[in-house]
Backbone bond lengths (Angstrom), bond angles and torsions (degrees), N, CA, C in turn:
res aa  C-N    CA-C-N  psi(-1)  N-CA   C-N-CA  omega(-1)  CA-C   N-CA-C  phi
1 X - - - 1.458 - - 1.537 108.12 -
2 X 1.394 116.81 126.42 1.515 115.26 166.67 1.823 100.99 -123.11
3 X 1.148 106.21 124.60 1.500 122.27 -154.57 1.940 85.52 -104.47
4 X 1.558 110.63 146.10 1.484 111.25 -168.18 1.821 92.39 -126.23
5 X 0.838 131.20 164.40 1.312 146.62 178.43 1.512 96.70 -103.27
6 X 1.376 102.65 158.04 1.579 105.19 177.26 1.316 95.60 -114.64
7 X 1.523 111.29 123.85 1.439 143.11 172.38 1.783 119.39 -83.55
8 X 1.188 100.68 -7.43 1.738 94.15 -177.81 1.612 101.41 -131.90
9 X 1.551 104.60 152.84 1.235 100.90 -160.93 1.533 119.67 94.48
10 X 0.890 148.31 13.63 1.708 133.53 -120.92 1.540 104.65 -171.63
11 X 0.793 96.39 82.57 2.077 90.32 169.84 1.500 110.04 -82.16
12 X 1.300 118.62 122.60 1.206 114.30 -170.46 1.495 98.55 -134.20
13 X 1.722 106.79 135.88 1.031 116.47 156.47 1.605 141.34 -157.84
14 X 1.508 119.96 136.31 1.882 127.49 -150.79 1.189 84.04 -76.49
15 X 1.667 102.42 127.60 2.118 114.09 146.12 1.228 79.34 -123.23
16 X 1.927 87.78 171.17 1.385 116.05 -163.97 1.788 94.72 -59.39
17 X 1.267 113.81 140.27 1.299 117.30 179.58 1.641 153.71 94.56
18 X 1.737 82.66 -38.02 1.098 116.57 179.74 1.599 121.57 -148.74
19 X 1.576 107.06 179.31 1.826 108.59 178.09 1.134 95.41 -135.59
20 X 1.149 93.50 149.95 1.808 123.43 172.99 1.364 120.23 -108.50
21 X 1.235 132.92 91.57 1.323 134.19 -179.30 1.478 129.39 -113.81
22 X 1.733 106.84 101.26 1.297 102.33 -175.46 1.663 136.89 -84.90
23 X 1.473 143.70 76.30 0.924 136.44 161.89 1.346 114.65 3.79
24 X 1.919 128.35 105.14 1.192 96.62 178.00 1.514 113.26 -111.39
25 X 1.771 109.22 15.11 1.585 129.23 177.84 1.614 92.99 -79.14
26 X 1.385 125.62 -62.06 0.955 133.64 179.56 1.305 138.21 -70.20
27 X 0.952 121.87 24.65 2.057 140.63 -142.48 1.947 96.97 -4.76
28 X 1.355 118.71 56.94 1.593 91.53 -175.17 1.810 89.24 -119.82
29 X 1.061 108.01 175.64 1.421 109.89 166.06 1.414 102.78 -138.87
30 X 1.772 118.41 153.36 1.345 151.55 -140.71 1.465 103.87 -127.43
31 X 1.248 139.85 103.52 1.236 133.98 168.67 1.617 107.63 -92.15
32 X 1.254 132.33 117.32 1.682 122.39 179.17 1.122 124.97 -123.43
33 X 1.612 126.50 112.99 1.133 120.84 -155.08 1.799 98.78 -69.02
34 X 1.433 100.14 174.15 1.872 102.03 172.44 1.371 144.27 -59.52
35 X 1.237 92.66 -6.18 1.787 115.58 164.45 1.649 93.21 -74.83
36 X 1.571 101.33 -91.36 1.734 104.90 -174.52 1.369 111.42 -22.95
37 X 1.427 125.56 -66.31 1.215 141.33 -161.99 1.619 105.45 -56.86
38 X 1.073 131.51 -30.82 1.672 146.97 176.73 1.190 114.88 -69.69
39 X 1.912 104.50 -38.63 1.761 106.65 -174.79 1.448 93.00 -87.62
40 X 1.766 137.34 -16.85 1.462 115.39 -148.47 1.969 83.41 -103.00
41 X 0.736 123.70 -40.95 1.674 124.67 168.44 1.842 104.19 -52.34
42 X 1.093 94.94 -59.06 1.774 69.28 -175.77 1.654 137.35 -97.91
43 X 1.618 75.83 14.00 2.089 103.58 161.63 1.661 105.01 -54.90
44 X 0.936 126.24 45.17 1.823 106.54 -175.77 1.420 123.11 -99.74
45 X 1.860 104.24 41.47 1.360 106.10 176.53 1.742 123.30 82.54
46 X 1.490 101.95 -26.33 1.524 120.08 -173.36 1.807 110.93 -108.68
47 X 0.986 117.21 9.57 1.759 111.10 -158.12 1.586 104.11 -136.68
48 X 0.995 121.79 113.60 1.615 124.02 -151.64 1.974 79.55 -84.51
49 X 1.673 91.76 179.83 1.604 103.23 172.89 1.346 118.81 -41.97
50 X 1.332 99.05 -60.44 1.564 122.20 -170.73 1.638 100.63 -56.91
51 X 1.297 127.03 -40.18 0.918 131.27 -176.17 1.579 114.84 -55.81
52 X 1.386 95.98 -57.75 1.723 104.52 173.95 1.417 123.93 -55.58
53 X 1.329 118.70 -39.69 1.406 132.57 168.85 0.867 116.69 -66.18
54 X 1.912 129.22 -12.01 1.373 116.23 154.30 1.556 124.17 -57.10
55 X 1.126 99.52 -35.97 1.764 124.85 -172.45 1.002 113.90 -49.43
56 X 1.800 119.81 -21.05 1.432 121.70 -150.87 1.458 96.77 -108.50
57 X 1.561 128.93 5.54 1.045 122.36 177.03 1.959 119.05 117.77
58 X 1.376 119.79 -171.31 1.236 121.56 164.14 1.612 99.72 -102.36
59 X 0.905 128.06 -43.92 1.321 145.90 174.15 1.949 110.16 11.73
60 X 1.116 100.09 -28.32 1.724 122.33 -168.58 1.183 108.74 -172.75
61 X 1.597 79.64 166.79 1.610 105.84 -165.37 1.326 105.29 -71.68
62 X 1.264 100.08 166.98 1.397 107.33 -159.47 2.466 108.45 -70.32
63 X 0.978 111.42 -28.83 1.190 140.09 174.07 1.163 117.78 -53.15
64 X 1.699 107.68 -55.24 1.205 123.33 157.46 1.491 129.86 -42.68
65 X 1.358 105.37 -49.37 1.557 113.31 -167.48 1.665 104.86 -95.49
66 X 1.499 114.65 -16.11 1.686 105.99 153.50 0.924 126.85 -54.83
67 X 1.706 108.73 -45.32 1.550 112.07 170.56 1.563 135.70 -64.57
68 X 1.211 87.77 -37.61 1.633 93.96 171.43 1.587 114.67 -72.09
69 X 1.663 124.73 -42.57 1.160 109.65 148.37 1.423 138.75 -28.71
70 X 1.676 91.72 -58.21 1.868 84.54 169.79 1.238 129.82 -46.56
71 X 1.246 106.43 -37.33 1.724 126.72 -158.63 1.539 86.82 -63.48
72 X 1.436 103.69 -71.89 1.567 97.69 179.69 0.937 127.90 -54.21
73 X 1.292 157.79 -29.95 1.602 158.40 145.03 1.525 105.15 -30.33
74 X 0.994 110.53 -22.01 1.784 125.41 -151.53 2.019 84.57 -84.08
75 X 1.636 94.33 -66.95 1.944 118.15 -172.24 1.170 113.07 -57.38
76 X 1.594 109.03 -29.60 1.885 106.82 -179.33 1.298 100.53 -104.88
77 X 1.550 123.17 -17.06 1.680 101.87 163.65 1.715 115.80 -78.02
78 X 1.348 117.20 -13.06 1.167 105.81 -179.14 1.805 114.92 -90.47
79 X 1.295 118.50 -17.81 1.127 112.27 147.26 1.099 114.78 -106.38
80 X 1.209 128.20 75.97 1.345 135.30 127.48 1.496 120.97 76.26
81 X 1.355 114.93 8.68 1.298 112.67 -162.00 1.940 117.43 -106.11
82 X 1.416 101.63 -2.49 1.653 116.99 158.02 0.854 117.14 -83.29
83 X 1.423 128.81 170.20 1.837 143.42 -157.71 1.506 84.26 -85.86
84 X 1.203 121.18 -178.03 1.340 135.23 151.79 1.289 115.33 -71.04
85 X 1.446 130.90 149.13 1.062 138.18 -157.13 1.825 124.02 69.72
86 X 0.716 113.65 -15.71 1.399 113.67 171.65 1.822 97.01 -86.40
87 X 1.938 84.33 162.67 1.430 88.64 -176.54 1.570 137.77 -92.54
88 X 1.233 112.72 126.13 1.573 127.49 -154.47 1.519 118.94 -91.14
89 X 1.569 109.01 10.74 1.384 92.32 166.04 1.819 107.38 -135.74
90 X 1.216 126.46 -164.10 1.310 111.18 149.47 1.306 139.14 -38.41
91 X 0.923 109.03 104.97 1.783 102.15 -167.93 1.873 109.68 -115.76
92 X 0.999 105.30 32.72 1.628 117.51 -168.44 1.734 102.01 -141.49
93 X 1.583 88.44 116.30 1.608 101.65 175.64 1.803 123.82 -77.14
94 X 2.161 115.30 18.52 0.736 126.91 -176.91 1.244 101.33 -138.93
95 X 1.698 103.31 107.75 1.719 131.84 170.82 1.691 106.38 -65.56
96 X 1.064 88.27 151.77 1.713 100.49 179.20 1.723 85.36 -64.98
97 X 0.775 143.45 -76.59 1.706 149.25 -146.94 2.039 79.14 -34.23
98 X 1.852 103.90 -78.48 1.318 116.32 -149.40 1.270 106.03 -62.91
99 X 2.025 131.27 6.53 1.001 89.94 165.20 1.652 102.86 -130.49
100 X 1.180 95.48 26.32 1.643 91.38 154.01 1.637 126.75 -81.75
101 X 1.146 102.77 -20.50 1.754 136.18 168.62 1.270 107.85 -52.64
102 X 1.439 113.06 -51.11 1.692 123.01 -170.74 1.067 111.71 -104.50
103 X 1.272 123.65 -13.82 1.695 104.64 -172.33 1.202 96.62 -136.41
104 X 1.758 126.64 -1.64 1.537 128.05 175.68 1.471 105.41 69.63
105 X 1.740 96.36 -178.27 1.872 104.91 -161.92 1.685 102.93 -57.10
106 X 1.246 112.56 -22.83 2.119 96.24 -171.45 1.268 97.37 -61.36
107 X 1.282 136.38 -47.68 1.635 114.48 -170.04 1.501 105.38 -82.95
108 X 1.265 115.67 38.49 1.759 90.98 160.16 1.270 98.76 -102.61
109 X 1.259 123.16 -17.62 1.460 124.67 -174.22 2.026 110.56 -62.02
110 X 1.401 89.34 -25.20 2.079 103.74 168.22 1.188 126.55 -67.36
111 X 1.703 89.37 -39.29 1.497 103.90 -170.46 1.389 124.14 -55.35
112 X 1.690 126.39 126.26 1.739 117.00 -154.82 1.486 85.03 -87.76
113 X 1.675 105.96 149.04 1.538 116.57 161.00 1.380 108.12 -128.67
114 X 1.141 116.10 148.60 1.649 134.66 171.39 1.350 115.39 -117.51
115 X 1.302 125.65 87.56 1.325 108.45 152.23 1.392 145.41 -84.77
116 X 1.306 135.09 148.80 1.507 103.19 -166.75 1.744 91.86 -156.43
117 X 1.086 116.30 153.08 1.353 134.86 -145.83 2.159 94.25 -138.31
118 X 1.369 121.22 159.47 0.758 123.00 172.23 1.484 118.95 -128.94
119 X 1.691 138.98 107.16 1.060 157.56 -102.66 1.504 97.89 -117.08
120 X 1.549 139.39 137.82 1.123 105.31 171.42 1.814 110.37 -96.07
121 X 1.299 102.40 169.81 1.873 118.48 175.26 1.364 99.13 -43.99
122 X 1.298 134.63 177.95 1.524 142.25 158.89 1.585 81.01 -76.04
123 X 1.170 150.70 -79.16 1.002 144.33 -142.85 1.594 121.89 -63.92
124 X 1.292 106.22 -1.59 1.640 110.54 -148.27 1.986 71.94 -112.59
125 X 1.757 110.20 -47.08 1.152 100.69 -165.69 1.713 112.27 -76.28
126 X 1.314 134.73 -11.15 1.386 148.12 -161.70 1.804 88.37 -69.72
127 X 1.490 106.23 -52.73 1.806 123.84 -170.79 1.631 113.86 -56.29
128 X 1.402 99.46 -22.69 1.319 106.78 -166.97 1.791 121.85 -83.83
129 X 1.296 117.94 111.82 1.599 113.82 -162.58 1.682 102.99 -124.07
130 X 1.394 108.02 167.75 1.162 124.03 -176.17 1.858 124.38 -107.45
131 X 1.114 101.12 134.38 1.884 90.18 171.80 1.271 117.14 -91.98
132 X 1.176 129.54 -1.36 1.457 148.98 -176.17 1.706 122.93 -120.39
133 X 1.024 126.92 73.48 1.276 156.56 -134.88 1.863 96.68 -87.76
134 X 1.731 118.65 -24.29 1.077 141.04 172.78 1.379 108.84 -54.25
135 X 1.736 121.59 112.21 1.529 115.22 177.02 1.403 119.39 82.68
136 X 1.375 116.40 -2.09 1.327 128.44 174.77 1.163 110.17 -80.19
137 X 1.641 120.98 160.47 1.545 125.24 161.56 1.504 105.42 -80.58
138 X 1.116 96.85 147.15 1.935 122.26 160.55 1.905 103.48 -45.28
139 X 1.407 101.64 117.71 1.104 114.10 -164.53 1.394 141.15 82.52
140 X 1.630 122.20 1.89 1.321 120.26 -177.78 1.595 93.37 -69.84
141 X 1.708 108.58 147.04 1.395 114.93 159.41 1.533 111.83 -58.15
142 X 1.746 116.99 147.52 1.066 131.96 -167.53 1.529 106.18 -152.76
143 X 1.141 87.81 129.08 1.734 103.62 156.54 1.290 138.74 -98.22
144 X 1.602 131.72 120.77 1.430 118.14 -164.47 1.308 112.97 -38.06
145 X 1.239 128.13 147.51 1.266 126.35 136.05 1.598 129.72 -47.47
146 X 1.373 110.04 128.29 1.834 114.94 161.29 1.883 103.01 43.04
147 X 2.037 109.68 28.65 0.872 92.00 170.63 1.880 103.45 -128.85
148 X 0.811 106.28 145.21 2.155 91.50 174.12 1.992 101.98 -96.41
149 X 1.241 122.03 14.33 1.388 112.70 -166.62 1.656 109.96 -69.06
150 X 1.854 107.17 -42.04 1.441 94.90 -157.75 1.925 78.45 -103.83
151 X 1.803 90.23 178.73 1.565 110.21 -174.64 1.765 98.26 -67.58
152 X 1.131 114.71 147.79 1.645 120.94 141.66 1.406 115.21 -7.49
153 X 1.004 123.33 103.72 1.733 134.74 143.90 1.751 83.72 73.64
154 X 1.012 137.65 48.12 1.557 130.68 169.53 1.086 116.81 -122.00
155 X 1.669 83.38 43.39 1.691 84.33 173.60 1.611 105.14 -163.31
156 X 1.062 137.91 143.61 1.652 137.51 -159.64 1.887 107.66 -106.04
157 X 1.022 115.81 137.93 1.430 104.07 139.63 1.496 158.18 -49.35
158 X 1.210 124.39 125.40 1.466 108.36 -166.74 1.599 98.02 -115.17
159 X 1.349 106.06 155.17 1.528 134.91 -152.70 1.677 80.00 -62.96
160 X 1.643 150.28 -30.63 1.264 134.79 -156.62 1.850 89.62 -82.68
161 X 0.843 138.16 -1.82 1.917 146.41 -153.87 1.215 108.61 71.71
162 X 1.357 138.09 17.43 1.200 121.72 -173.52 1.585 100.08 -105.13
163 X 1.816 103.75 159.06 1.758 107.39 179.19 1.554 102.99 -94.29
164 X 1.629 101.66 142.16 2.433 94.69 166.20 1.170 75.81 176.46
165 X 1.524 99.42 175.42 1.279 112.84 171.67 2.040 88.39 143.59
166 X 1.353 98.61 -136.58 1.738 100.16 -170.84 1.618 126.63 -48.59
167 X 1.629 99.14 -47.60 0.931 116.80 174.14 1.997 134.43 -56.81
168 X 2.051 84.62 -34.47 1.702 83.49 173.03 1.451 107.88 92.78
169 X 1.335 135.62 60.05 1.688 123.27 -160.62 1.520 70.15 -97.96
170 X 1.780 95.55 140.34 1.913 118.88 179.81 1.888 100.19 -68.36
């Protein structure tokens, strides 16, 4: 099996440590620690398991770093971020729990993580308003406070923290 990362679609970008990968079919975004981030860069369709588990260092045995490969193939197929056909779920018979157990705290530092968050639309975020007008920018939509008089979000923030505008907050 040589497992490929999906390259389109994908805003991707390296900070120290980690990757940031934004789904932009999916509005979600991907936080990957440097394990993950190591297997999803050198997923390119061409690099068998063994291959990838070179990537991960001498650090461990060789067994070790298949598994943890898997694991990760497992985290970026389940969000979505491999081609089709690669494998999409856990595919590694070694849990983060069982192998902190066996190999102690140095391999958690191996261990791949994915976090991933779900982003809203421009449109989903335009809808979205505040009752607390404090620390806001000039112009976020706002809703009175503790009042039902004006409509939903029809009304903006102004740079002093206070909410008004169309709606009229009393």
């Amino acid at each position: 099996m040589k497992p490929a990362a999906r390259r389109t679609g994908l805003v991707v970008r390296d900070l120290p440590g980690e990757m940031i990968v934004y789904d932009l079919d999916r509005h979600q975004a991907h936080c990957l620690n440097r394990t993950a981030a190591s297997v999803f860069r050198g997923a390119d369709g061409t690099r068998s398991l063994d291959d990838l588990s070179a990537l991960l260092g001498d650090g461990f045995d060789r067994a070790e770093r298949m598994a943890v490969v898997r694991m990760a193939l497992g985290l970026l197929g389940e969000a979505q971020l491999l081609e089709a056909g690669a494998p999409s779920g856990p595919a590694s018979d070694l849990s983060r729990r069982s192998a902190l157990r066996r190999a102690g705290l140095g391999v958690a530092l191996l261990l791949p993580a994915v976090a991933s968050i779900v982003a809203p639309t421009p449109a989903e975020a335009a809808v979205t308003c505040v009752t607390n007008c404090a620390s806001q920018l000039s112009g976020t939509p706002c809703n009175c406070p503790l009042s039902n008089t004006a409509p939903p979000c029809d009304n903006v923030c102004f740079g002093d923290g206070t909410c008004g505008g169309a709606g009229f907050c009393p």
